[in-house]
Backbone atoms as SQL, in Angstrom:
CREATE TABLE atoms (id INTEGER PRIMARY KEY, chain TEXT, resi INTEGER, resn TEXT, atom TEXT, x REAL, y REAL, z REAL);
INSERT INTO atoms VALUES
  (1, 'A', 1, 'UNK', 'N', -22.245, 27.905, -15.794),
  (2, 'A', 1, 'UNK', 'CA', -21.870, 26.688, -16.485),
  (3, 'A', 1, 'UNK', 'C', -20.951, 25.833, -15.621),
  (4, 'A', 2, 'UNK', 'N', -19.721, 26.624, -14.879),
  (5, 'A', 2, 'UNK', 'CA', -19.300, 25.656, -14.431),
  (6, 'A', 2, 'UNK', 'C', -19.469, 25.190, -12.890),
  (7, 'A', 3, 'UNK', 'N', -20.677, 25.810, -12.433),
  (8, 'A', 3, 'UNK', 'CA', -21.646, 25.239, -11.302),
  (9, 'A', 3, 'UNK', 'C', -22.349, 24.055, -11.787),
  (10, 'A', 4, 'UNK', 'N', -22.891, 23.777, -13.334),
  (11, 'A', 4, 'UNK', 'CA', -23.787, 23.375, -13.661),
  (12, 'A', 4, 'UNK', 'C', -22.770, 21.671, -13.346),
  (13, 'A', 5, 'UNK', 'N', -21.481, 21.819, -14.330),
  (14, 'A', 5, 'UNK', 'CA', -20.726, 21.101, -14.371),
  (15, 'A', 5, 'UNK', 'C', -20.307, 20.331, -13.170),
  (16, 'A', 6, 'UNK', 'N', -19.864, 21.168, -12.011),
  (17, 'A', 6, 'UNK', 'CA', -19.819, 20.837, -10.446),
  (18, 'A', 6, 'UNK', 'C', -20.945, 20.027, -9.924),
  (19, 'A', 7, 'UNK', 'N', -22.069, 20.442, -10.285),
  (20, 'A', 7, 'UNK', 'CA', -23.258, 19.462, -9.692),
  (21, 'A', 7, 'UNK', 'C', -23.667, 18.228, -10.083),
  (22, 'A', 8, 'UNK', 'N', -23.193, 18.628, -11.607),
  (23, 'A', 8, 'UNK', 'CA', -23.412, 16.880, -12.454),
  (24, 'A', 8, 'UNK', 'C', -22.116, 16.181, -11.745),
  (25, 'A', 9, 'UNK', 'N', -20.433, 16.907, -11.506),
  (26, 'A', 9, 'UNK', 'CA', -19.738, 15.442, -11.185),
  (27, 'A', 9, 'UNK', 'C', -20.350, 14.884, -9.512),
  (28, 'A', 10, 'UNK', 'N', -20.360, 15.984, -8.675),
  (29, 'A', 10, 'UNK', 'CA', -20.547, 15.506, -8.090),
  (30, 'A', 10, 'UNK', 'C', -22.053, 14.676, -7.606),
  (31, 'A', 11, 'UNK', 'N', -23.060, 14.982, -8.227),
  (32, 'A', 11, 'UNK', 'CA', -23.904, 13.548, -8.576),
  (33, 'A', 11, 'UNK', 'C', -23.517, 12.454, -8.956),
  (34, 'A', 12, 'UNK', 'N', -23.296, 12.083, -9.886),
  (35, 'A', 12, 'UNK', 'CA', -22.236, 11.002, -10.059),
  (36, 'A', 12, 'UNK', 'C', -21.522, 10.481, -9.437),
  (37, 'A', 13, 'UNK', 'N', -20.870, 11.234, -8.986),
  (38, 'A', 13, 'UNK', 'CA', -20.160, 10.354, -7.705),
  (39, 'A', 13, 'UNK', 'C', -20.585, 10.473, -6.819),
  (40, 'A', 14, 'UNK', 'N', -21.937, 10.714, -5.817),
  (41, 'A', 14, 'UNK', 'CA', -22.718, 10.442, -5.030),
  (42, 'A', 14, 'UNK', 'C', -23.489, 9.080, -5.103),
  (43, 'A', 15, 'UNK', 'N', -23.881, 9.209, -6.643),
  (44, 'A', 15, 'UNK', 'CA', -24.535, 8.400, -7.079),
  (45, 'A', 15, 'UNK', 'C', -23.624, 6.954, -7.110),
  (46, 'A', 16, 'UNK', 'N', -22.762, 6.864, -7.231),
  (47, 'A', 16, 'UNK', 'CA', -21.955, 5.337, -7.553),
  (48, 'A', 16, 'UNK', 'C', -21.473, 5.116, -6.053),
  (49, 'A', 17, 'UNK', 'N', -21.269, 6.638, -5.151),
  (50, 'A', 17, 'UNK', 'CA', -20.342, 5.782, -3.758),
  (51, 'A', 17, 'UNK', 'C', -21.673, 5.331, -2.935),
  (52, 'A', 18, 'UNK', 'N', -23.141, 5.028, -3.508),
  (53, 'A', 18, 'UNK', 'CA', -24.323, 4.209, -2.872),
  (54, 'A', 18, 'UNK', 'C', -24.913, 3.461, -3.440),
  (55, 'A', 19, 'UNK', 'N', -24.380, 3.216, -5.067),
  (56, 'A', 19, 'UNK', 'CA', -24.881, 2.401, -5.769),
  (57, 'A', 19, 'UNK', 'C', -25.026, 0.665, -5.010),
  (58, 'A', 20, 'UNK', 'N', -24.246, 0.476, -4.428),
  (59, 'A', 20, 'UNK', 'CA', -23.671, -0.736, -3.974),
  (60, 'A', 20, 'UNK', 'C', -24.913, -1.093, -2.853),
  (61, 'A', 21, 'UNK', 'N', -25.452, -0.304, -1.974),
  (62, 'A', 21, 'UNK', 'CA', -26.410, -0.162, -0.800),
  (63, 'A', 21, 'UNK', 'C', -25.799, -0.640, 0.432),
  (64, 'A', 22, 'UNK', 'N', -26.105, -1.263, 1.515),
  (65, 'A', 22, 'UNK', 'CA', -25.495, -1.648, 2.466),
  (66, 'A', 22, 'UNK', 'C', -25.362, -3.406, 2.033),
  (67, 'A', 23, 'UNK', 'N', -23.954, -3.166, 2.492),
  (68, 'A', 23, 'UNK', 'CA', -23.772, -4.883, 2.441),
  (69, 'A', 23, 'UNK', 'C', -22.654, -5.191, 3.533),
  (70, 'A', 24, 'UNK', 'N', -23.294, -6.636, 4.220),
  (71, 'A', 24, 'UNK', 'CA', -22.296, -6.695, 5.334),
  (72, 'A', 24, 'UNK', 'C', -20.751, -7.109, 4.784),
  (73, 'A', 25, 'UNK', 'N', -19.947, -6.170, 5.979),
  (74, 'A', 25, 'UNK', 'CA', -18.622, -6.623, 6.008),
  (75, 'A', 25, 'UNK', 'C', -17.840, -7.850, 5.926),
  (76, 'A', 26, 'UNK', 'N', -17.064, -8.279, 4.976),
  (77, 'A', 26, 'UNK', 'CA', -16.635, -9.546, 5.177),
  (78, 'A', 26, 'UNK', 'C', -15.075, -9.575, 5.498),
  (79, 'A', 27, 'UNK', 'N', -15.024, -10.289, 6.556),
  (80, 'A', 27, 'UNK', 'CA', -13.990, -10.862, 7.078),
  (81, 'A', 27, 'UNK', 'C', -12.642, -10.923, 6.480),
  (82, 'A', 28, 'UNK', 'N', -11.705, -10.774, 6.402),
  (83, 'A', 28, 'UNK', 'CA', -10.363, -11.315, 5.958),
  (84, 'A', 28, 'UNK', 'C', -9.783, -12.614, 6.855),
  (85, 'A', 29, 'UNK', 'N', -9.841, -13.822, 6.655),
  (86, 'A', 29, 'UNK', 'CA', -9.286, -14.889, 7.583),
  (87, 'A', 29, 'UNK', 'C', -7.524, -14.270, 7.501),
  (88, 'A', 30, 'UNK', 'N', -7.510, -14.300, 8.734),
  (89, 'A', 30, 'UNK', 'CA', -6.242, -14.095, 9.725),
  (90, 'A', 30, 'UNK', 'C', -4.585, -15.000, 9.127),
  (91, 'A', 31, 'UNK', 'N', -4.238, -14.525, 8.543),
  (92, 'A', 31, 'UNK', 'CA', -2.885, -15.218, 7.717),
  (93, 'A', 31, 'UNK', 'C', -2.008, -15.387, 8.709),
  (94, 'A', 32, 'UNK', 'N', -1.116, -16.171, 8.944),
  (95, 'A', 32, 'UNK', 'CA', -0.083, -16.847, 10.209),
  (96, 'A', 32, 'UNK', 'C', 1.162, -17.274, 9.364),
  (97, 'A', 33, 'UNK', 'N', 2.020, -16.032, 9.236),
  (98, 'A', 33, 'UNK', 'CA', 2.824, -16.086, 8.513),
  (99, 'A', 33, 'UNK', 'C', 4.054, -16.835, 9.263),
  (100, 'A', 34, 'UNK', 'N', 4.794, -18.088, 8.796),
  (101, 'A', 34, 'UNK', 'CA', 6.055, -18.860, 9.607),
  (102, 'A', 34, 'UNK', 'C', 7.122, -17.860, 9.640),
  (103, 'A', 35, 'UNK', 'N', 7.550, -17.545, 10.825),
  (104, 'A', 35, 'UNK', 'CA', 8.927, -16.985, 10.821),
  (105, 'A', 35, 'UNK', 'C', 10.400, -17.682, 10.063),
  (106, 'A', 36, 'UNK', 'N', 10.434, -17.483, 9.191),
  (107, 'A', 36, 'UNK', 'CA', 12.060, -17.855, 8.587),
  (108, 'A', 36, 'UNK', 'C', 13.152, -17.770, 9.698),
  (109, 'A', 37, 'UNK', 'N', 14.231, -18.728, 9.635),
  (110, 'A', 37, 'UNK', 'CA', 15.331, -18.067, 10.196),
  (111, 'A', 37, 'UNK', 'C', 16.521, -18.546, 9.242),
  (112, 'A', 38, 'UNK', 'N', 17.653, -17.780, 9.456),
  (113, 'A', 38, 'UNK', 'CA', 18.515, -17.956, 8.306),
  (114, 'A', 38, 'UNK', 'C', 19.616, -17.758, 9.384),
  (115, 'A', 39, 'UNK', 'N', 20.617, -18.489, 8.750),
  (116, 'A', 39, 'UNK', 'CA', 21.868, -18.787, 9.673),
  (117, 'A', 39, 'UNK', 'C', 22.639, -17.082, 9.756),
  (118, 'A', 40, 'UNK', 'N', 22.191, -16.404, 8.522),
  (119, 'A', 40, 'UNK', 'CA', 23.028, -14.878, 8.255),
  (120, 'A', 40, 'UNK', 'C', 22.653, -13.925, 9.960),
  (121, 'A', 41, 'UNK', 'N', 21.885, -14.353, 10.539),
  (122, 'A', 41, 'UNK', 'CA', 21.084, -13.803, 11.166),
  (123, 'A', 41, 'UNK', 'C', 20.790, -12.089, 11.131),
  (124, 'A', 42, 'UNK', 'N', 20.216, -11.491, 10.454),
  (125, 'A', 42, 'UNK', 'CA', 20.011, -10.576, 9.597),
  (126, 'A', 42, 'UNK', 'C', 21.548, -9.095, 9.933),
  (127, 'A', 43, 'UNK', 'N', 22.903, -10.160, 8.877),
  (128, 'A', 43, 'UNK', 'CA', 24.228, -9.320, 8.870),
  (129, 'A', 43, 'UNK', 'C', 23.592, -8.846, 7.194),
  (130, 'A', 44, 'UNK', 'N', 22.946, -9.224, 6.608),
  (131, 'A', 44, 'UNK', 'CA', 23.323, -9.336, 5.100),
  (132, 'A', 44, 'UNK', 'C', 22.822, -7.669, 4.687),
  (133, 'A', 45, 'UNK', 'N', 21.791, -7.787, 5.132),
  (134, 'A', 45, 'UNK', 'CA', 20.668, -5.671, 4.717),
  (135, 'A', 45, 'UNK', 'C', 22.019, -5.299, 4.731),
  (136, 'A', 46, 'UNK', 'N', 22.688, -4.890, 6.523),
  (137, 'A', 46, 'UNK', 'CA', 23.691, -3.479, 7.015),
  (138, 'A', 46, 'UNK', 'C', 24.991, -3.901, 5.884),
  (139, 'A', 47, 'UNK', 'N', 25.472, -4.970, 5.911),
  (140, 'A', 47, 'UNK', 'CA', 26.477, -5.306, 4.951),
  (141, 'A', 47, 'UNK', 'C', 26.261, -4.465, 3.584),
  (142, 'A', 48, 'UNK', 'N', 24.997, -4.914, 3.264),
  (143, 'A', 48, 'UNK', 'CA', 24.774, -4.654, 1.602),
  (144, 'A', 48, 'UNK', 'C', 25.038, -3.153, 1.881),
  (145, 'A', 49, 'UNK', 'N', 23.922, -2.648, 2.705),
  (146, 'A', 49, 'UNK', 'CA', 24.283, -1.247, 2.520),
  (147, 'A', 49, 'UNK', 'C', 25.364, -0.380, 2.959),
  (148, 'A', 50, 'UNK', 'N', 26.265, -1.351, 3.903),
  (149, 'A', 50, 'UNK', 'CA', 27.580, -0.501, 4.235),
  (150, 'A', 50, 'UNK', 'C', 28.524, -0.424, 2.346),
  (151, 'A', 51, 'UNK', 'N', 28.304, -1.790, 1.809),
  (152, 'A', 51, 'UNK', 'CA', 29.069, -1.622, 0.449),
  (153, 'A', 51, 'UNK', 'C', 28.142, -0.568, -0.591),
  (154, 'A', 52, 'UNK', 'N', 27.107, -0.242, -0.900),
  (155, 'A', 52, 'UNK', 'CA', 26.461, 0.598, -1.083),
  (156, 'A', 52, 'UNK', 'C', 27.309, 2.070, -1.181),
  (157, 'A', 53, 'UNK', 'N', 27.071, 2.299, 0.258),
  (158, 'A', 53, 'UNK', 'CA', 27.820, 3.909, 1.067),
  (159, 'A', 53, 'UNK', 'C', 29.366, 3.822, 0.702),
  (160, 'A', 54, 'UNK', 'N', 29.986, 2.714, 0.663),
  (161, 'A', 54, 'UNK', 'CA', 31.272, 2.556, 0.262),
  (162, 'A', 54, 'UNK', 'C', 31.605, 3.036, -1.069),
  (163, 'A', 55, 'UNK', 'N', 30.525, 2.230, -2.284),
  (164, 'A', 55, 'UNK', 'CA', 31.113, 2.516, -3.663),
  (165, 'A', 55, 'UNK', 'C', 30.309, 4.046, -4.076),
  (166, 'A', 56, 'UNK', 'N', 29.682, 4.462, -2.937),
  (167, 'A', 56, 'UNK', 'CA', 28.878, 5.716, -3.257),
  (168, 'A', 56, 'UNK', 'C', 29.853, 6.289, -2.883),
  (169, 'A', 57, 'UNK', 'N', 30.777, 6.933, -1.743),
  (170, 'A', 57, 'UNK', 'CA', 31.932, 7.664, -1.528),
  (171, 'A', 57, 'UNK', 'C', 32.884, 7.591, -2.427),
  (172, 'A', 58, 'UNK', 'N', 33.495, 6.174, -2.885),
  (173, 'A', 58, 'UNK', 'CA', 34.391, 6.163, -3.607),
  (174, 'A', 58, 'UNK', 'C', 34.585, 7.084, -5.252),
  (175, 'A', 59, 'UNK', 'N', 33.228, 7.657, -5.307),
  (176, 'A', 59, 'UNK', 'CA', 33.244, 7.727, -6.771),
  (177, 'A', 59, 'UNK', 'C', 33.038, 9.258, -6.557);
């Protein structure tokens, strides 16, 4: 029985990962993300997390 069970899932899911047949690949167009700059010039993360580690010791 539970061979029987094993063969039906995995039919099924044989069956659906070809349902689709071959279809060509499509592209993702290439995103060109603008670099930000911020006057903090990145003090703000180590800051945050030095106060973080701070009120984590303190307690």
């Amino acid at each position: 029985m539970k061979k029987l069970a094993l063969a039906a899932a995995l039919t099924v899911a044989a069956s659906a990962a070809f349902a689709g047949g071959m279809v060509e690949p499509i592209m993702e167009p290439a995103v060109v993300e603008a670099s930000t700059s911020s006057s903090a010039g990145g003090i703000v993360v180590p800051l945050l997390l030095l106060l973080v580690i701070a009120a984590a010791a303190s307690s």
